[in-house]
C-alpha positions as CSV (number, residue, x, y, z in Angstrom):
1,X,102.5,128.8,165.0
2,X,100.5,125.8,163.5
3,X,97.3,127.0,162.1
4,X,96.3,122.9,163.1
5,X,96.3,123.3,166.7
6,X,93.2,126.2,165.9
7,X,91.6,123.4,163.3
8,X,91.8,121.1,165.6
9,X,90.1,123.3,169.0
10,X,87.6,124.3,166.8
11,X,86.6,120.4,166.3
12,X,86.6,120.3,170.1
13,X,84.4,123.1,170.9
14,X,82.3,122.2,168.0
15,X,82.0,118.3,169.3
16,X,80.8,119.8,172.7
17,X,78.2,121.8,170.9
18,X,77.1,118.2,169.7
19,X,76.7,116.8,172.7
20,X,74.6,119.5,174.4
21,X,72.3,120.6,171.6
22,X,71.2,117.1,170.0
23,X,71.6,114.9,173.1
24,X,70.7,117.1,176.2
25,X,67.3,117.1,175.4
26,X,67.1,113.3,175.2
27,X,68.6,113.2,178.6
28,X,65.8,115.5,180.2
29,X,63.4,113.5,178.3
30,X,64.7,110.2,179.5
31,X,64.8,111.6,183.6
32,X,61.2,112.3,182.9
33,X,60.6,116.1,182.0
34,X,57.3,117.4,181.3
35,X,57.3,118.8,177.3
36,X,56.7,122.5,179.4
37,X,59.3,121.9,182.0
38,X,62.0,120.9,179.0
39,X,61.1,124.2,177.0
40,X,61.5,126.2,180.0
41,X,64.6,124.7,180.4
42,X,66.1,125.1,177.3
43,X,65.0,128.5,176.9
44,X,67.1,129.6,179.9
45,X,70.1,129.4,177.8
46,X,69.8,132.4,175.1
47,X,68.5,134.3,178.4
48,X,71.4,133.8,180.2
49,X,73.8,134.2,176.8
50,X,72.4,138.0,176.7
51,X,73.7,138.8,179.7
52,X,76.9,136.4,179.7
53,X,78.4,137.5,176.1
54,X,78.2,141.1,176.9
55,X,80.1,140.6,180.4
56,X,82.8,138.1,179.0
57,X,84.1,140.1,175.9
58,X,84.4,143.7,178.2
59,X,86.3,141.5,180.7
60,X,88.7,140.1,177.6
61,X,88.8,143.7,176.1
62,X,89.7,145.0,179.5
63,X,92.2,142.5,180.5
64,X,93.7,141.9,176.6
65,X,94.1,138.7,178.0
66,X,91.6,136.7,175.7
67,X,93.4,133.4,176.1
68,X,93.0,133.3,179.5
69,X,89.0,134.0,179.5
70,X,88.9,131.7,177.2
71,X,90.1,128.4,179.4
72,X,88.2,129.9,181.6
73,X,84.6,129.2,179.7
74,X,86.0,126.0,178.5
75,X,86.9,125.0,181.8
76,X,83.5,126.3,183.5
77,X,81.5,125.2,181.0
78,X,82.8,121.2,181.8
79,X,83.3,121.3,185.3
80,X,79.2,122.6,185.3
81,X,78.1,119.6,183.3
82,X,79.9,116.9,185.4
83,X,77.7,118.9,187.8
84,X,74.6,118.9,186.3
85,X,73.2,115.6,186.9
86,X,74.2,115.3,190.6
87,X,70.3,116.2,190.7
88,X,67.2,115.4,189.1
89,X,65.2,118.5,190.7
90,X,63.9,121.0,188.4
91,X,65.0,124.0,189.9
92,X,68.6,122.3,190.8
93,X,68.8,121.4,186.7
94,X,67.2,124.8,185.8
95,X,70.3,126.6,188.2
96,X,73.0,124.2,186.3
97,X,71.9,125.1,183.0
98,X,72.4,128.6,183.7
99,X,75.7,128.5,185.4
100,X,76.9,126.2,182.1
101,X,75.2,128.9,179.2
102,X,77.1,131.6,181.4
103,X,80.2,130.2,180.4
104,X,79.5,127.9,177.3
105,X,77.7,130.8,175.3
106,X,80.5,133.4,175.0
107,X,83.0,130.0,173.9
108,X,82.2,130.6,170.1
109,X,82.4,134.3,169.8
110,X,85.5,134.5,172.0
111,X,87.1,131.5,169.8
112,X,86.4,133.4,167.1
113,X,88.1,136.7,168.4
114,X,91.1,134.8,169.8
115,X,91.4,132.9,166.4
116,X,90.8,136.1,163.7
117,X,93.3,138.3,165.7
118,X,96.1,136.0,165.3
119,X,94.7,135.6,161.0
120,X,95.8,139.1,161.1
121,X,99.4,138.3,161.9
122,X,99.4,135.4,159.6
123,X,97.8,136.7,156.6
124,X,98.0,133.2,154.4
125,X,95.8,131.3,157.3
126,X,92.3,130.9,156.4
127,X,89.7,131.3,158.6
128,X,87.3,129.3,156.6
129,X,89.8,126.1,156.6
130,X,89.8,126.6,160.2
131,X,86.1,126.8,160.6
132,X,86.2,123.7,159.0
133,X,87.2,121.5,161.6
134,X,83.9,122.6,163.9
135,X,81.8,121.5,161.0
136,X,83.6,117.9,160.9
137,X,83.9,117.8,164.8
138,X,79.8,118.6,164.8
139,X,79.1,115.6,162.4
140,X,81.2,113.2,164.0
141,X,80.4,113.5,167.4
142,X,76.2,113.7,166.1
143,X,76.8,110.4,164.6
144,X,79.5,108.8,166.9
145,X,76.9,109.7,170.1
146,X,74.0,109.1,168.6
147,X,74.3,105.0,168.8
148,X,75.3,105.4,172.9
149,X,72.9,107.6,173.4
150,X,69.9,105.3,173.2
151,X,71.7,103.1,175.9
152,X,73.6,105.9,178.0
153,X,73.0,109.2,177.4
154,X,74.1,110.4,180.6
155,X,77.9,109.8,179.5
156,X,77.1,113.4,177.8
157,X,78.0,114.4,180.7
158,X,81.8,113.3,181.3
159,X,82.0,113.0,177.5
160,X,81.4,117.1,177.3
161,X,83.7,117.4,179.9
162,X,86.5,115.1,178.6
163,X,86.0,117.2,174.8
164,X,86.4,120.6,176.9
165,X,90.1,119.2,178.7
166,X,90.8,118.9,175.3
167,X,89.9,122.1,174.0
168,X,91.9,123.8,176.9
169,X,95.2,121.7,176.1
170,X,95.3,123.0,172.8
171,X,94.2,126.5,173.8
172,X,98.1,126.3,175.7
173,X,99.7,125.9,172.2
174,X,97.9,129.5,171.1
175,X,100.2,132.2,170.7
176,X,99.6,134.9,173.6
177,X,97.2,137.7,172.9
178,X,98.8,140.8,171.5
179,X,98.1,143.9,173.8
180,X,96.3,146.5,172.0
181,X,95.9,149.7,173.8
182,X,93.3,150.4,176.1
183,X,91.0,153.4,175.4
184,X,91.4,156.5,177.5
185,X,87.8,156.6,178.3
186,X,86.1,153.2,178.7
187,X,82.9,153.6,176.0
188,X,82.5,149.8,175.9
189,X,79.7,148.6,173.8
190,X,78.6,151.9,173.2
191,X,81.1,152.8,170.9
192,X,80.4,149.6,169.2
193,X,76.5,150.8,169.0
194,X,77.3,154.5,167.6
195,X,78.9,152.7,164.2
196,X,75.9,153.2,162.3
197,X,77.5,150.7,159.8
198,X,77.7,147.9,161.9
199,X,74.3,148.5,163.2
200,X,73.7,148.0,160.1
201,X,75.2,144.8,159.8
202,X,73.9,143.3,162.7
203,X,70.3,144.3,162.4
204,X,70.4,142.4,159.2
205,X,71.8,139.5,160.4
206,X,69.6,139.7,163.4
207,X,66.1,139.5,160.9
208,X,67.9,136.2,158.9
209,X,69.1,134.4,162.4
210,X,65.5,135.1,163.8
211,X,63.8,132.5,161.4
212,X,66.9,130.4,161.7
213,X,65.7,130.8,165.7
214,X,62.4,129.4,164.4
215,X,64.0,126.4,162.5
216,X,65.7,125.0,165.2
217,X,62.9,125.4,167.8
218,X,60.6,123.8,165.7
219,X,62.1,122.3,162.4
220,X,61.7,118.7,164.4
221,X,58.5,118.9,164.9
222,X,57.4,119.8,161.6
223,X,59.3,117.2,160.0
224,X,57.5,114.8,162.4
225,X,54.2,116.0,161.3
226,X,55.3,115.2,157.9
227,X,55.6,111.6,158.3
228,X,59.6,111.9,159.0
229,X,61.5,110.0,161.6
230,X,64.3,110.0,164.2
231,X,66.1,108.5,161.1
232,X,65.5,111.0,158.5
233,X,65.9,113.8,161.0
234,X,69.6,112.6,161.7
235,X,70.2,112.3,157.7
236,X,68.9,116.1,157.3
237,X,71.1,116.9,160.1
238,X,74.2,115.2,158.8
239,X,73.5,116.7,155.6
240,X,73.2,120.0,157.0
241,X,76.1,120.3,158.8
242,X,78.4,118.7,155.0
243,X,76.7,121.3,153.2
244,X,79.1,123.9,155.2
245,X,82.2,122.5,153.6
246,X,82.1,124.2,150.3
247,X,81.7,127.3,151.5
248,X,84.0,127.3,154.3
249,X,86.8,125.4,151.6
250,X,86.9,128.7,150.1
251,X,85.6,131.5,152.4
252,X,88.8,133.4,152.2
253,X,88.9,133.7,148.3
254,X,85.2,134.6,148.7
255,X,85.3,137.1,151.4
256,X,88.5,138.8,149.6
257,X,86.8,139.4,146.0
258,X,82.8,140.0,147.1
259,X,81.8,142.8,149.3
260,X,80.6,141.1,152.7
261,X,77.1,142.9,151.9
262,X,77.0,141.5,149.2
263,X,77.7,138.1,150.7
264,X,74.9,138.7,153.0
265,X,72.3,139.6,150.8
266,X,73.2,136.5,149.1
267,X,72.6,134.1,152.2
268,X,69.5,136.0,152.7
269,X,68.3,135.1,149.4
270,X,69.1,131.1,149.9
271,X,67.0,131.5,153.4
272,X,64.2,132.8,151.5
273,X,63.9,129.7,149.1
274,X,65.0,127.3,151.6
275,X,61.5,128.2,154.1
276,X,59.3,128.6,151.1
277,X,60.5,125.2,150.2
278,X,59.7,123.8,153.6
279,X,56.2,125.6,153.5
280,X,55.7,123.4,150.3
281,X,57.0,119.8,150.7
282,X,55.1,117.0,149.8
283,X,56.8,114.4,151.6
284,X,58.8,114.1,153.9
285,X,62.3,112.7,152.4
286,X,62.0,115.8,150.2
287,X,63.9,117.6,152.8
288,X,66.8,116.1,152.3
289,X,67.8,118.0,149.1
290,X,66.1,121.6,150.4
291,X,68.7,120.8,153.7
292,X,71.6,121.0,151.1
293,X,70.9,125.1,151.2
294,X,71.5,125.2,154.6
295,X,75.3,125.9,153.8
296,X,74.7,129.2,152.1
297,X,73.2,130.3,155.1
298,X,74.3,129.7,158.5
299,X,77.7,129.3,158.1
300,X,77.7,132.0,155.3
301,X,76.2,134.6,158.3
302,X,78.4,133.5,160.4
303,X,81.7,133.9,158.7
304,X,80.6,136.7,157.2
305,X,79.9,138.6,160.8
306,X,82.8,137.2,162.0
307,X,85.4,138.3,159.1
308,X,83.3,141.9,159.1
309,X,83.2,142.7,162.6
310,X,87.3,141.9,162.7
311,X,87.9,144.2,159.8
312,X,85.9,147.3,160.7
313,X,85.8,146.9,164.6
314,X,88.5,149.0,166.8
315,X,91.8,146.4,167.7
316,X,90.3,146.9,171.3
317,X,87.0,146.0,171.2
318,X,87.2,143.3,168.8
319,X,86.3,140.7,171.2
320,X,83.2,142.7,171.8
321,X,82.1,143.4,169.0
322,X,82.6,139.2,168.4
323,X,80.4,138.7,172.1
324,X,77.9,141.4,170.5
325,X,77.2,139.3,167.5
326,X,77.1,136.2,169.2
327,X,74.3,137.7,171.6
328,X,72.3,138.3,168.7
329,X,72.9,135.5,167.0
330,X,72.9,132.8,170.1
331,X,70.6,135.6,172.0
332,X,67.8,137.3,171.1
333,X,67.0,136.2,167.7
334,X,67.0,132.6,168.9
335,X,64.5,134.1,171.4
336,X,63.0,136.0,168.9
337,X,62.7,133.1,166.6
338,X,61.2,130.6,168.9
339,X,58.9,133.0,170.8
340,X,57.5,134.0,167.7
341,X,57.5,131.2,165.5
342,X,55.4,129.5,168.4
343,X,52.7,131.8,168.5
344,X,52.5,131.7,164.8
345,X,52.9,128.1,164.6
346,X,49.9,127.8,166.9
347,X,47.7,130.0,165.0
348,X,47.9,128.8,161.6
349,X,50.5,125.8,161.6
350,X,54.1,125.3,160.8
351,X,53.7,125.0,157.4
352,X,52.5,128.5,156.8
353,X,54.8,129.8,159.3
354,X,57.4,128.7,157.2
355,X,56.1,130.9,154.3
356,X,55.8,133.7,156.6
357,X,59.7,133.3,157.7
358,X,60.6,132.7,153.6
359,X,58.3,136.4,153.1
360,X,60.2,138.2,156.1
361,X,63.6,136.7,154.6
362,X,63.1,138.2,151.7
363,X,61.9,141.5,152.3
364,X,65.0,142.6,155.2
365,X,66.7,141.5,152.7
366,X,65.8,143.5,149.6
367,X,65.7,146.0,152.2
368,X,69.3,145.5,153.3
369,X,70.5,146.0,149.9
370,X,68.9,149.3,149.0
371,X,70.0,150.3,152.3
372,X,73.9,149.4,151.9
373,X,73.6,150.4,148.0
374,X,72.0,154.1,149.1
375,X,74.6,154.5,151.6
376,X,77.2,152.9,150.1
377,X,78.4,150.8,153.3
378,X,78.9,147.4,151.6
379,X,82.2,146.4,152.5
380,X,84.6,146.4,150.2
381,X,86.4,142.7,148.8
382,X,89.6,143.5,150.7
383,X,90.4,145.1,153.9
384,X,90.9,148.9,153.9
């Protein structure tokens, strides 16, 4: 098996990603959404992901036929945005968006089972050199779009779709799933929620990805109030998403020789600094050199999660253990985060918010370590 056809999906998937985070919002914009009627619309998404990410990895675990569920989200997820602008009604685009996050939500952490089960059979693959390709596919398709979308940004649209087809064809290429066991007695995601360790894991993860809800709800905004434009936010961006490729370049050496905890705790850390930064820039091209932190953080999480959950998590409920991180992750502490983060931000700004997320940061996390360190549940550098 060619570990390029999984380099290359993950690209794909990533592209799509893209398309429907940075440009969907110019498209409501441009068919002339209210501000309110865009965040109510946008909001539906993580909703709809907490009950779609659940659903999708007990139906993979169920069937052991992950493959197949998987062409299935990337194929829904297309077909429902050549849909999607068939009307401009609110409640039409408000129905579309849901049927599309039903599918498009549970793509990443079912990629991600799909992809880590068959690392396990090929132990010199590297799922960070894999990751890689979502992290190129992300920049070029923010920078290749970005120039249409000022004159057509409703060829998101067939474009998303076209990048799904794609996706799909080289899903055909992946080896078939193996068939692990079902269990006698079907405990689902409860026996996922009675591993104290993973709870663990997760609720830590959940406190980090909560202000990382809060930077991408709101991170925009704030750089506007800076002084910052479209300009500089597309440089941050792009720098952002480059800042992954160290990391990801050497994940497997990383994840092999440092305890995931302790990985963790270290990601936690660089959030910290990176919002008390932001709570103290004096300009706004100063960002530009804070946003270079970003990849110790989200990508460090998410790898992390990813590698951990695969390693600790029973063969059959891998792929829901995956959807159950993903729902936090994509789910409730992107909820979490903007929910919160608004009420804060209108209280006493964004700037001070910011300090508040860099406070919060570090506290879970110096709580995380005692916890792991008193327990002694930080992972070990290889697998048992």
């Amino acid at each position: 098996m060619n570990p390029l056809y999984f380099l290359f999906f993950y690209a794909a998937i990533y592209m799509g990603n893209a398309l429907f985070g940075n440009f969907f919002p110019i498209y409501l914009n441009a068919k002339g959404f209210s501000q309110a009627e865009i965040g109510i619309l946008l909001s539906i998404g993580p909703i709809i992901s907490m009950v779609g990410q659940p659903a999708w990895g007990i139906i993979a675990d169920k069937t052991q036929a992950r493959n197949r569920v998987l062409q299935a989200l990337l194929l829904g997820s297309g077909a429902a945005m050549l849909l999607m602008p068939l009307s401009d009604s609110f409640l039409y685009v408000l129905l579309m968006i849901g049927v599309f996050m039903l599918f498009q939500s549970s793509i990443f952490p079912m990629s991600d089972a799909v992809t880590l089960e068959e690392l396990d059979r090929h132990k010199s693959w590297n799922f960070g050199i894999i990751r890689l390709g979502g992290t190129i596919g992300f920049a070029i398709m923010s920078a290749a779009f970005g120039s249409l979308a000022g004159h057509r940004v409703d060829a998101i649209f067939w474009t998303y779709a076209c990048v799904m087809a794609a996706a799909t064809f080289l899903t055909l290429r992946f080896p078939a799933s193996s068939a692990s066991a079902a269990p006698r007695i079907a405990t689902g995601f409860g026996s996922l929620f009675r591993n104290a360790n993973l709870m663990i894991y997760l609720g830590y993860s959940f406190t980090i990805q909560t202000t990382l809800g809060f930077y991408y709800s709101f991170y925009p905004i704030y750089l506007t109030q800076l002084g910052g434009d479209n300009a500089l936010l597309g440089w941050s961006m792009f720098i952002s998403a480059f800042s992954e490729l160290p990391f990801l370049l050497f994940a497997g050496p990383i994840l092999k020789r440092i305890p995931i905890g302790a990985v963790l705790a270290v990601a936690g850390l660089l959030t910290s600094v990176r919002w008390l930064l932001f709570s103290q820039l004096p300009a706004p091209h100063w960002v530009l050199p804070v946003q270079v932190l970003h990849g110790g953080i989200f990508i460090v999480l998410t790898v992390a999660m990813a590698t951990y959950i695969n390693r600790t998590v029973a063969p059959e409920w891998k792929a829901s253990g995956q959807a159950l991180h993903g729902l936090i992750t994509f789910g409730a502490a992107r909820i979490a985060g903007s929910l919160i983060g608004g009420f804060l931000s209108e209280a006493i700004g964004l700037r001070d918010t910011f300090l508040i997320c860099s406070i919060f940061a570090l506290v879970c996390t110096i709580g995380f370590g005692l916890i792991a360190r008193k327990t002694g549940r930080s992972t070990s550098a290889s697998p048992s």
